[in-house]
C-alpha positions as CSV (number, residue, x, y, z in Angstrom):
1,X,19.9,73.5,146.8
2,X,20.2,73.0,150.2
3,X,19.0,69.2,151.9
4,X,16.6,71.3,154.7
5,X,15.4,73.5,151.4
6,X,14.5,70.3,149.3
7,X,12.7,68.5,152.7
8,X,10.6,71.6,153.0
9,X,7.5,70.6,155.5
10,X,8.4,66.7,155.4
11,X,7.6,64.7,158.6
12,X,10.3,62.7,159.5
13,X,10.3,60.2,162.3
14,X,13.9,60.4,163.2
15,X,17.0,62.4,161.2
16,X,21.0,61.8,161.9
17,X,23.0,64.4,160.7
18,X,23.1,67.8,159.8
19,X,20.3,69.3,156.8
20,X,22.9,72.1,156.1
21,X,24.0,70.6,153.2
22,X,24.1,70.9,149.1
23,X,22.3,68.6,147.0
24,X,23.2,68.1,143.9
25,X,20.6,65.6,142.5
26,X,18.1,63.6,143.6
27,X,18.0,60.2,142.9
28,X,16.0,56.9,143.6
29,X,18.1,54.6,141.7
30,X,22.4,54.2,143.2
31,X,23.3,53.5,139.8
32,X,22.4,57.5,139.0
33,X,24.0,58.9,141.9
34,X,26.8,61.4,142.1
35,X,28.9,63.7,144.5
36,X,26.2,65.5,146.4
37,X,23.1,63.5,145.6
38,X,20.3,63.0,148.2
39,X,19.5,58.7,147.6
40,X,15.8,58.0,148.2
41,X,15.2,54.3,148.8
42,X,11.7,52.9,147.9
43,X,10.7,49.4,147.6
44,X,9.5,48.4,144.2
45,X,7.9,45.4,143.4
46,X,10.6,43.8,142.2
47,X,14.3,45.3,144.3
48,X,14.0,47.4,147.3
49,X,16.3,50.5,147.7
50,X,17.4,50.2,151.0
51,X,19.2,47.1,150.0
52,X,21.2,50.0,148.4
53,X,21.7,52.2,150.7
54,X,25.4,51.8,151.2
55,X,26.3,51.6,147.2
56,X,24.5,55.1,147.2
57,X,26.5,56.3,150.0
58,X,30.1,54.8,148.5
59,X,28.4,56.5,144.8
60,X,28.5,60.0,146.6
61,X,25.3,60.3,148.4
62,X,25.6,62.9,151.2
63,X,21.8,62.2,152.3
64,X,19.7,59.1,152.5
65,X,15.7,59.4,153.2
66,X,14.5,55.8,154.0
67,X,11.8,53.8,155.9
68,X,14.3,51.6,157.3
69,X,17.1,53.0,159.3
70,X,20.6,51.8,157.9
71,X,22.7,49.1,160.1
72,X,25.8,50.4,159.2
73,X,27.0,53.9,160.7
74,X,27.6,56.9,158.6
75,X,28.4,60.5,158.1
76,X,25.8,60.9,155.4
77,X,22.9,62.6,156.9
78,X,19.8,59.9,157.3
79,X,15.9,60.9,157.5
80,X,13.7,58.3,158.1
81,X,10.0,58.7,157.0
82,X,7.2,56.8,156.7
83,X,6.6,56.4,153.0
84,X,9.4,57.3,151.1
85,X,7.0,56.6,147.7
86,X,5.8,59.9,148.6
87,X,8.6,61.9,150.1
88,X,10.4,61.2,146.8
89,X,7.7,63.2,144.8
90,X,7.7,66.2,147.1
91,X,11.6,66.3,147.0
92,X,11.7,65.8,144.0
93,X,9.4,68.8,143.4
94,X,11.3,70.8,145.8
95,X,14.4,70.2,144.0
96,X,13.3,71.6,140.6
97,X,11.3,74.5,142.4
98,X,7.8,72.9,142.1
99,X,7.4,73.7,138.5
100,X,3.9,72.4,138.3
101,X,2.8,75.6,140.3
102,X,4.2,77.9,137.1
103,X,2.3,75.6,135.2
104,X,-1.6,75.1,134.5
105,X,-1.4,71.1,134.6
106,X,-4.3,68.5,133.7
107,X,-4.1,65.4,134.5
108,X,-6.1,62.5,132.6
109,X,-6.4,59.0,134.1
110,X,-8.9,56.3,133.8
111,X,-8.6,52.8,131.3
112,X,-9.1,53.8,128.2
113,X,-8.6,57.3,126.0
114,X,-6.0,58.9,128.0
115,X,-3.5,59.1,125.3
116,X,-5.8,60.2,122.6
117,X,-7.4,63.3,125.0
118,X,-3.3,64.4,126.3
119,X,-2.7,64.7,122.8
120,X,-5.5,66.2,121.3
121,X,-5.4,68.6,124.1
122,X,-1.4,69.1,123.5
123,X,-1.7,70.0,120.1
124,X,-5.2,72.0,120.3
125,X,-3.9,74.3,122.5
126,X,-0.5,74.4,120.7
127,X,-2.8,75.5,117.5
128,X,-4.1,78.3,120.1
129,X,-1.0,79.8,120.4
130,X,0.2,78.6,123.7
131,X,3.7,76.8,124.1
132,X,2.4,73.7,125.9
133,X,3.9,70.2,127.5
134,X,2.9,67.1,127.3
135,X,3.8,63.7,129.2
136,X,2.2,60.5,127.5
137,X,2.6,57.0,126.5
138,X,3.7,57.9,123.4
139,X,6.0,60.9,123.8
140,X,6.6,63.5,125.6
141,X,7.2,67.0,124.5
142,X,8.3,70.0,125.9
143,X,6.8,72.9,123.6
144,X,7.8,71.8,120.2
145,X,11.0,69.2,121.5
146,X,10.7,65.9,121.5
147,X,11.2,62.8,124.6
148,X,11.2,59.7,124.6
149,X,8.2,58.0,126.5
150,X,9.1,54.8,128.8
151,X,6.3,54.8,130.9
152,X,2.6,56.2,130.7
153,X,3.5,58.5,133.8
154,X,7.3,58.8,134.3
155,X,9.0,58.6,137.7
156,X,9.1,61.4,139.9
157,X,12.4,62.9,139.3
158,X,11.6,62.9,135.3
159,X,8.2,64.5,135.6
160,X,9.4,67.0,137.9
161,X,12.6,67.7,135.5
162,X,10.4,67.7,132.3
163,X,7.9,69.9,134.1
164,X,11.4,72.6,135.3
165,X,12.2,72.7,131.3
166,X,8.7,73.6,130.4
167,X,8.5,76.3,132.4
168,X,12.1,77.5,131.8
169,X,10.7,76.9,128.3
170,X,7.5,79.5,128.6
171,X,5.6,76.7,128.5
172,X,1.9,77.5,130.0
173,X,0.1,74.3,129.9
174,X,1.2,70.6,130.7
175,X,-1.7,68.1,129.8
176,X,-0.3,64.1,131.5
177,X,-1.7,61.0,131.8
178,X,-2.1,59.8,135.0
179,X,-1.8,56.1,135.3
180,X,-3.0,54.1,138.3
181,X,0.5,52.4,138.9
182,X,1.8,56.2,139.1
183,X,-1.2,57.0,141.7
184,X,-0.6,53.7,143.7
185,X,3.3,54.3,144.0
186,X,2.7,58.2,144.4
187,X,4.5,59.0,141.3
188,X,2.9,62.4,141.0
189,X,3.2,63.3,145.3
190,X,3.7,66.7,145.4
191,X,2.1,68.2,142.2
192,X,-0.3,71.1,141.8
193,X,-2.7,70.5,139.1
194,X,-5.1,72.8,137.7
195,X,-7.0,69.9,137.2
196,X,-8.1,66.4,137.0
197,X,-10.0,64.4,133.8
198,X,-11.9,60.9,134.5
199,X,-12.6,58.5,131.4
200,X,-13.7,55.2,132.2
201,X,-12.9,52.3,134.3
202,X,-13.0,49.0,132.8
203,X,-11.2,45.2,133.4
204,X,-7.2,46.3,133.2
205,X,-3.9,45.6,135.7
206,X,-5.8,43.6,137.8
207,X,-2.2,41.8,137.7
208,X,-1.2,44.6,140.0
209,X,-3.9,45.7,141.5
210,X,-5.9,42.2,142.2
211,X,-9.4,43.6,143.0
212,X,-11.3,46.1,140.9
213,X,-11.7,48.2,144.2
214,X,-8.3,48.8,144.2
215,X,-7.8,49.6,140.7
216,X,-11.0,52.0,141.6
217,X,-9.2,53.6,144.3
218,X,-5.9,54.3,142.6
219,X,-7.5,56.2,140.3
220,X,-9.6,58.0,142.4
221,X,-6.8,59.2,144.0
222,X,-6.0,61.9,141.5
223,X,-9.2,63.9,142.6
224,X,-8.9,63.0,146.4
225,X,-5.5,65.2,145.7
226,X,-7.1,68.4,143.9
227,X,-7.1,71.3,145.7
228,X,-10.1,73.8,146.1
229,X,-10.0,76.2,143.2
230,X,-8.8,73.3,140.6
231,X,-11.6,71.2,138.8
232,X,-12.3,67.7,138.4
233,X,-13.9,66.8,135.3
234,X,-15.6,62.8,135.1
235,X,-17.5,61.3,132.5
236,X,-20.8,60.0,134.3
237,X,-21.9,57.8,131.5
238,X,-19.2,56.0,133.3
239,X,-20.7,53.9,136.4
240,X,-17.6,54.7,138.4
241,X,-17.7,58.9,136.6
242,X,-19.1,60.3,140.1
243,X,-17.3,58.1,142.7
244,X,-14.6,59.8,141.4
245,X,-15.4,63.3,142.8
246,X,-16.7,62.2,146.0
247,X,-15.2,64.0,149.0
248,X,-13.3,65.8,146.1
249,X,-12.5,69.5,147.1
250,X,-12.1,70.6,143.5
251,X,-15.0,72.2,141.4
252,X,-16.7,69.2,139.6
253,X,-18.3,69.0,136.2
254,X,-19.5,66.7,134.2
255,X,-19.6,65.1,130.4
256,X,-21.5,62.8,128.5
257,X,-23.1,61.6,125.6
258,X,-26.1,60.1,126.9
259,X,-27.3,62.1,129.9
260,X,-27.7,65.2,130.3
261,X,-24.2,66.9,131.8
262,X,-22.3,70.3,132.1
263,X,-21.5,69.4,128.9
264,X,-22.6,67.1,126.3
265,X,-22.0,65.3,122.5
266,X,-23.6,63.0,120.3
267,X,-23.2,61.3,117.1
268,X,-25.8,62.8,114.3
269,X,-23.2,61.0,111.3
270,X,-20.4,58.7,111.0
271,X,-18.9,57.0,107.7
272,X,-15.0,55.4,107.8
273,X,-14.0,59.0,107.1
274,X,-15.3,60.8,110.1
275,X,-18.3,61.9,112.3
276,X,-20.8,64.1,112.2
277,X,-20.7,65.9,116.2
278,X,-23.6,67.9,118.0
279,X,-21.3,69.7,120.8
280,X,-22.9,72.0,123.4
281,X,-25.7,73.2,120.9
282,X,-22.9,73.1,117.5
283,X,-22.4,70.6,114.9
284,X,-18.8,69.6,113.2
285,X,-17.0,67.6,111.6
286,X,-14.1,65.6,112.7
287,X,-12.2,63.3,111.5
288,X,-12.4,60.9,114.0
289,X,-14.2,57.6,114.3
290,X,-16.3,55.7,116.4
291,X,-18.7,56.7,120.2
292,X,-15.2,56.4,122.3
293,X,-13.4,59.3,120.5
294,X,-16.9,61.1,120.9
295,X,-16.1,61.1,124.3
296,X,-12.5,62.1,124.2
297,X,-12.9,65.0,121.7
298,X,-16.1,66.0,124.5
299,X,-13.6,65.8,127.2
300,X,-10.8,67.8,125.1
301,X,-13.9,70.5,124.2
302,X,-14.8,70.5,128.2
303,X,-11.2,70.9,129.5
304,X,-10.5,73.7,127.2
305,X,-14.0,75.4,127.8
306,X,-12.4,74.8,131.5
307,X,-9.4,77.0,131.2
308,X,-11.0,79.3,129.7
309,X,-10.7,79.0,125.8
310,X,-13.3,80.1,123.7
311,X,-15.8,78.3,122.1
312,X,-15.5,79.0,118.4
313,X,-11.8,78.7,118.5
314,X,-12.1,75.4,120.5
315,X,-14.5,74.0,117.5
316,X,-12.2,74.9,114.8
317,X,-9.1,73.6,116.5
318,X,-10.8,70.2,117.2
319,X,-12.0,69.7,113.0
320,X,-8.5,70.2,112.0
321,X,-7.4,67.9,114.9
322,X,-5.9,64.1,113.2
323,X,-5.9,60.7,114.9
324,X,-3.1,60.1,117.7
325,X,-0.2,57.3,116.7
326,X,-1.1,54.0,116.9
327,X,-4.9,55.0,117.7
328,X,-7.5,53.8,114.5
329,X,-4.6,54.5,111.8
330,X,-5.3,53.7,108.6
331,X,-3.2,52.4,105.6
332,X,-4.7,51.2,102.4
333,X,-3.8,48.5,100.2
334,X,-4.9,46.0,97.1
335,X,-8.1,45.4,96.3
336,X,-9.4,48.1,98.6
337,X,-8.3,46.0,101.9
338,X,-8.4,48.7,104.7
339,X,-5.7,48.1,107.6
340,X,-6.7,49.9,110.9
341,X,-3.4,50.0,113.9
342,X,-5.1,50.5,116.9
343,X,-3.3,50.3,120.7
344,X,-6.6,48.6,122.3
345,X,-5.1,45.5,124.5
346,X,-8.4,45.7,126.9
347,X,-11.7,43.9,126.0
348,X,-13.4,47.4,126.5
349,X,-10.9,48.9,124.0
350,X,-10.9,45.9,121.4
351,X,-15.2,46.1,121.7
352,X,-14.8,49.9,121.5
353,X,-13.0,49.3,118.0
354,X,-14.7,46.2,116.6
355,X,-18.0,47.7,116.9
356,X,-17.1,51.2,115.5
357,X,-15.1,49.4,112.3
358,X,-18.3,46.8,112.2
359,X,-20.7,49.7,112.0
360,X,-18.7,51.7,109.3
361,X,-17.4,49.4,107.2
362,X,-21.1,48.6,106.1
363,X,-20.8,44.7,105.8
364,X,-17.2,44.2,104.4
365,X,-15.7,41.6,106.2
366,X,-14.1,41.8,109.1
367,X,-10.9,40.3,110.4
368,X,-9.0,41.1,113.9
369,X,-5.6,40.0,114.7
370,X,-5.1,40.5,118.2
371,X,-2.4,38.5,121.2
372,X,-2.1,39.6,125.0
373,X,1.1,40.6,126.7
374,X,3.1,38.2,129.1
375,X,3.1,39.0,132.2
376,X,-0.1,40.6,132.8
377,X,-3.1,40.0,133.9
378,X,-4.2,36.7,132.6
379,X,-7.9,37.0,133.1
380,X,-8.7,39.5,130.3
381,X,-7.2,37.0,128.0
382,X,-10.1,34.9,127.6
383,X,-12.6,37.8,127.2
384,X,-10.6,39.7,124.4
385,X,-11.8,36.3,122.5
386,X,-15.1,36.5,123.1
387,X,-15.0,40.2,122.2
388,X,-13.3,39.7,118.7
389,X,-15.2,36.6,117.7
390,X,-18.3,38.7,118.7
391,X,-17.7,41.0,115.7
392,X,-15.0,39.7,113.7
393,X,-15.7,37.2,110.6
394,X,-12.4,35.8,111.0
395,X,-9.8,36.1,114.1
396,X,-6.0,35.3,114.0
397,X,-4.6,35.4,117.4
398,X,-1.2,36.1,117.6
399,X,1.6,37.0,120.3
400,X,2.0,40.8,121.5
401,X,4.5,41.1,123.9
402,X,5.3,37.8,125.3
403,X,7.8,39.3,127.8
404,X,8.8,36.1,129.5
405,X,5.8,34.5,129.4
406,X,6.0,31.3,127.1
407,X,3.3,33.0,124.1
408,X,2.2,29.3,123.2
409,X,0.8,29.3,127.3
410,X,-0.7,32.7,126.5
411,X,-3.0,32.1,123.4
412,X,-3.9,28.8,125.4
413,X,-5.4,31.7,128.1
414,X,-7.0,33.5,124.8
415,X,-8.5,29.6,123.5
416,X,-10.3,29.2,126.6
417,X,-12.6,32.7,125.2
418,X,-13.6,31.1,122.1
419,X,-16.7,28.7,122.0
420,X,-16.3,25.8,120.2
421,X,-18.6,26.7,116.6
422,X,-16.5,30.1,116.6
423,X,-13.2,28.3,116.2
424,X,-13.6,27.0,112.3
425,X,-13.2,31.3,111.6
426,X,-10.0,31.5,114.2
427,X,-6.7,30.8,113.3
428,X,-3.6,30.6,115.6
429,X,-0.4,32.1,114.5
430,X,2.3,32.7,117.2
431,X,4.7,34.5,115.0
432,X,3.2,37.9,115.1
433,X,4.5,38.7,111.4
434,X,3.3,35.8,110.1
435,X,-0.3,36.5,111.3
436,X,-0.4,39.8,110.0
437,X,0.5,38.7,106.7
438,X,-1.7,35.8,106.6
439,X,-4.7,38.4,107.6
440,X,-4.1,40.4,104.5
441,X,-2.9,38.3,101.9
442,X,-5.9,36.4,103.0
443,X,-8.6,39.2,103.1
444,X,-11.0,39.1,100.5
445,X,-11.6,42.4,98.5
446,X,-12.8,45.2,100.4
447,X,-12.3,43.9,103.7
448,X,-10.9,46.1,106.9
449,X,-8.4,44.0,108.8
450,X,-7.8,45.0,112.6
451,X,-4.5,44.7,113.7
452,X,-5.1,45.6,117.6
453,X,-3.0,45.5,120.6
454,X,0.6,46.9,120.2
455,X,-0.6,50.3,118.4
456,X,2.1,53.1,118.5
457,X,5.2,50.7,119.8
458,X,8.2,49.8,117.6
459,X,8.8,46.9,119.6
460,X,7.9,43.7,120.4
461,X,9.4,42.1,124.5
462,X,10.5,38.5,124.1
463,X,12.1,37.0,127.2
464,X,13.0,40.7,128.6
465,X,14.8,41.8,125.0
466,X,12.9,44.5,123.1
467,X,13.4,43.6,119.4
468,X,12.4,46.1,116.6
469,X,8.7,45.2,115.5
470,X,6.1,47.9,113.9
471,X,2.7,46.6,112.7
472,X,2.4,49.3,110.4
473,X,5.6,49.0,108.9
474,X,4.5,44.8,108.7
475,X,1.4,46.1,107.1
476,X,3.1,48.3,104.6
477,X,5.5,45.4,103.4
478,X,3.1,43.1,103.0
479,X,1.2,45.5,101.1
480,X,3.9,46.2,98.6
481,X,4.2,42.8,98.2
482,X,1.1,41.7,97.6
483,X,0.6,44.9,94.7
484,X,4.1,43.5,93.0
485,X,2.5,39.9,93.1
486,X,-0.8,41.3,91.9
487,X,-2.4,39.7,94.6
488,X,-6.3,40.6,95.1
């Protein structure tokens, strides 16, 4: 395609060269560049492109769009903008033929529930008949083929590229999580979507962000880029749910579970096996657990009622529907000792769990082992303690991913959350296996033991390497251990 094709309506400040010219990639990273590639350099938070300008160039580059005009003369062609963050999503988009306008995409973003609503969403509307994407933490799929996941929201050039082979495979939906790193650094610039999906905002990346405000504001800034005709859909049991909307020039609606809304669930049952649903005037069965996947099967029910799906087939799609990876998985073992895998590494998340498994599991005792990542922000640490030694009868905190943090410093952070009568039920276990297995083998008869925090990953970061770890393959071992030992 050619470079002046790719710019399209881009502003630049200044341009050197001629924008006659085919471009054979586009790339944000030299090491990726080839003959013909257009080399967009952003400044990250840790290296900044334009130190890498030149590599690019001596890589094949035959454009450069930067911030800061290169030193050193050269025949490639140079456009200079004003924040390349965001010219690299629109060219990116250009590039692959803005796919997201052959597509009907939704966007979900907020702190908790994104995953679980993408999915759900993915594979109702798969069981609808339509061939559908979808771009997650966990993976992403174009129609029935499976990627790899790195990041919640990919960088421009992937999501672009995974959006092209959607629509090249007759895909007709594309359901993405929308993380506020992604909105900060304008990872999703020049997308269409059909429409946006609030959750919740609660205490999370304040690492990055360092003011709630601007955590607030990132994600507000999916809506702020709707267009008129699209809808934005926010959960106003949510403090934050119509902030979201304001000066928004999409069609709004609303969801809850408490007030009354455009559209509306609540809880008439719930066991460990399921809960009974009241959904815009219907009752069903799911198999789902606990008030916060209320409120993400209500926002999978609205967004499909939103494009258009019909009720009835919307109902029975969501009662087959089965819990996402990682998200309140179960596995059984000796003596009736239930172990739940859930992802929650937020004290809303880690509350949201410990209070649905302490109000189904009908006085069984309850144990949580839970760490914090490295890395990140620090102040949650302490009040994921207070939240598990608020409904847990025993605690064993652990490490998660440590990254390079030193993990004895980071359950130090967690101590500081427990008050000094809760510590005779804690126990601290830095070596993650070892805590899971002394959780279980431990567990009296009948007890549900949370293992929270790392969920769906396969991993665990220590000092930067990513070593295989699974909690529910732990879980499983331990279990087969403890039924060949009789244990329980």
């Amino acid at each position: 395609m050619k470079l002046n094709k790719i710019l399209g309506n881009i502003n630049a400040r200044f341009i050197s060269g001629t924008l006659d010219k085919e471009i054979t990639s586009v790339c944000f990273d030299s090491r990726a560049v080839q003959k013909g590639s257009l080399f967009v350099a952003v400044e990250g938070s840790a290296l900044d492109g334009h130190d890498f300008i030149e590599k690019a160039i001596e890589s094949g580059a035959v454009a450069v769009i930067c911030q800061k005009f290169p030193d050193k003369k050269t025949d490639a062609t140079v456009i200079q903008v004003n924040d390349s963050h965001t010219v690299l999503g629109i060219t990116a988009s250009n590039f692959f033929g803005n796919p997201s306008e052959k597509l009907r995409l939704v966007g979900v973003t907020g702190t908790n529930g994104k995953t679980t609503t993408v999915t759900l969403l993915y594979r109702l509307f798969t069981k609808l008949g339509y061939k559908c994407g979808l771009l997650s933490t966990i993976k992403n799929y174009v129609a029935e083929k499976e990627f790899e996941a790195t990041h919640t929201t990919p960088d421009p050039v992937m999501i672009n590229s995974l959006l092209n082979e959607m629509t090249e495979a007759g895909c007709e939906y594309c359901f993405m999580e929308v993380s506020s790193h992604s909105l900060d650094q304008m990872r999703v610039a020049g997308l269409h979507f059909t429409g946006g999906v609030f959750s919740n905002l609660t205490h999370d990346h304040l690492d990055y962000h360092k003011t709630f405000l601007e955590y607030l504001k990132a994600k507000k800034r999916l809506f702020d880029m709707l267009a008129p005709g699209s809808f934005a859909l926010t959960n106003i049991d949510d403090r934050n749910g119509d902030v979201m909307v304001q000066n928004s020039l999409a069609s709004s609606y609303r969801y809850s579970c408490h007030s009354p809304a455009d559209f509306n669930c609540r809880i008439i049952e719930k066991s460990m096996e399921g809960m009974l649903l009241f959904i815009d005037g219907t009752e069903l069965w799911t198999r789902f657990i606990g008030e916060h996947n209320a409120y993400n099967l209500l926002a999978v029910y609205s967004v499909a009622r939103l494009l258009g799906a019909k009720k009835e087939e919307i109902l029975t799609g969501i009662s087959s529907l089965t819990s996402v990876a990682g998200r309140l998985e179960y596995i059984t073992g000796p003596g009736l000792v239930t172990a739940v895998v859930d992802y929650a590494h937020t004290p809303d998340a880690l509350e949201n769990v410990l209070r649905t498994l302490a109000d189904v599991s009908k006085g069984r005792e309850l144990v949580t082992v839970f760490g914090c990542g490295g890395n990140r922000d620090k102040t949650k640490r302490p009040e994921m303690a207070e939240v598990s030694a608020k409904y847990s009868h025993r605690v064993v905190v652990t490490s998660d991913n440590p990254r390079v943090e030193d993990p004895e410093m980071i359950i130090a952070d967690i101590r500081e959350g427990f008050k000094p009568e809760e510590m005779a039920k804690t126990l601290f276990i830095t070596d993650r296996r070892e805590a899971i297995r002394c959780a279980l083998t431990t567990a009296k008869k009948g007890s549900v033991v949370l293992v929270a925090g790392k969920g769906h990953e396969n991993y665990q970061d220590i000092m930067g390497v990513k070593h295989h770890f699974d909690d529910k393959e732990i879980i499983s071992e331990v279990f087969n251990q403890m039924k060949q030992s009789n244990v329980i």
